[in-house]
C-alpha positions as CSV (number, residue, x, y, z in Angstrom):
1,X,-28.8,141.5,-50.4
2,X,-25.3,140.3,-49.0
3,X,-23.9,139.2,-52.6
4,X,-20.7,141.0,-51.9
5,X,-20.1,140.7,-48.4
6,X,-19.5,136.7,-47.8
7,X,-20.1,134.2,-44.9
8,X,-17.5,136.1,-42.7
9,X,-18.3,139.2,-43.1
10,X,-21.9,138.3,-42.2
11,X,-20.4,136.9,-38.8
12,X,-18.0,139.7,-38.6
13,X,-21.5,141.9,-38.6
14,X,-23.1,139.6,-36.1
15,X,-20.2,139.5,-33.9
16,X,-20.2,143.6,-33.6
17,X,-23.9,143.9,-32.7
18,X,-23.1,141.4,-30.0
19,X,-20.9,143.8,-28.5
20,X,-22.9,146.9,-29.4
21,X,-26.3,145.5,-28.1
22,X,-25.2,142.5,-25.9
23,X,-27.0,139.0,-25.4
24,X,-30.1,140.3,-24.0
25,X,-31.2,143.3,-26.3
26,X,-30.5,140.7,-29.5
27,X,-33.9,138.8,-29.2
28,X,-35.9,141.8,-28.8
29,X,-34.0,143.8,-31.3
30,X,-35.1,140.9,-33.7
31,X,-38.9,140.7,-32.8
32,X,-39.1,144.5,-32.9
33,X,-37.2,144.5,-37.0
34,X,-39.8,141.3,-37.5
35,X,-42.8,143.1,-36.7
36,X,-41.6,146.0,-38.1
37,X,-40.9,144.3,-41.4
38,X,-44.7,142.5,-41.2
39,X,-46.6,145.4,-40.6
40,X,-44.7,147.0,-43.6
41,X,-45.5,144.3,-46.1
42,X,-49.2,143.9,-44.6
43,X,-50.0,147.6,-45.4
44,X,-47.7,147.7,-49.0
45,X,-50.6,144.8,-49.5
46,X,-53.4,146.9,-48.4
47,X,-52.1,149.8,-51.1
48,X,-51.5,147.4,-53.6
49,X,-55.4,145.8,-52.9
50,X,-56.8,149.2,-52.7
51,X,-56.5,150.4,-56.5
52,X,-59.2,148.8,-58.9
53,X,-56.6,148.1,-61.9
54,X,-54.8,145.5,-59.3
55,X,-57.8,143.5,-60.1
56,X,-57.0,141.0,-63.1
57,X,-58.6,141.4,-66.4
58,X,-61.5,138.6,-67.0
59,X,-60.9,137.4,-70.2
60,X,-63.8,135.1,-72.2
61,X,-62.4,131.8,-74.1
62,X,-64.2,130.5,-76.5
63,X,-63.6,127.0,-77.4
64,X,-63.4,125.0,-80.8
65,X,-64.1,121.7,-81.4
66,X,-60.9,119.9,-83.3
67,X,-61.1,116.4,-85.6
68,X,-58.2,114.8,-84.5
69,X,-55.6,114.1,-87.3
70,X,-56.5,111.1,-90.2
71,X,-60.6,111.4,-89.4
72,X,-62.7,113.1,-91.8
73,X,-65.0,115.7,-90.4
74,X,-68.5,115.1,-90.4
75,X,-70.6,116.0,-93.3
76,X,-73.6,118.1,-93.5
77,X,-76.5,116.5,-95.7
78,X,-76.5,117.9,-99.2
79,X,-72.4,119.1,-98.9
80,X,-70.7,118.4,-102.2
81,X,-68.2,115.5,-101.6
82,X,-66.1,116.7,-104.9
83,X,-63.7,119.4,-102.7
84,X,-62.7,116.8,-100.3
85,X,-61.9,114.3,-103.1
86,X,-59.5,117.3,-105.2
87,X,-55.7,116.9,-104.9
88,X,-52.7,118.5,-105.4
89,X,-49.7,118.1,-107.5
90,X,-47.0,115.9,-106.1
């Protein structure tokens, strides 16, 4: 927001509303910006909660067992033994 103003031109700023507003109006200035500035992010929330396709998508995993590495997988009865016993060329 201030990337190319710098420390003292931030207290150069601060320094002129001082002696614009004076000591007392400062606090109340600053609770009036801070409710301002809730109020306005409370109801972009309400807008942004209102529309249906803010809602995120439900999405179904489906999960699959894995045989870790250097284990053989289980064998159904009957399952011909001769494919896991083929090799190829070196």
């Amino acid at each position: 927001m201030f990337n190319g103003i710098g420390v003292s031109g931030i207290l150069l700023l601060l320094v002129i509303a001082l002696l614009l507003f004076g000591p007392n109006k400062l606090p109340e200035l600053g609770r009036a910006f801070g409710r301002t500035l809730r109020e306005f992010k409370e109801g972009a929330r309400d807008i942004m909660g209102d529309e249906p396709s803010a809602k995120p998508a439900r999405q179904e995993i489906q999960t699959v067992d894995v045989e870790p590495a250097g284990q053989e997988p289980a064998k159904a009865s009957g399952e011909s033994n001769s494919a896991n016993q083929r090799r190829l060329p070196e």
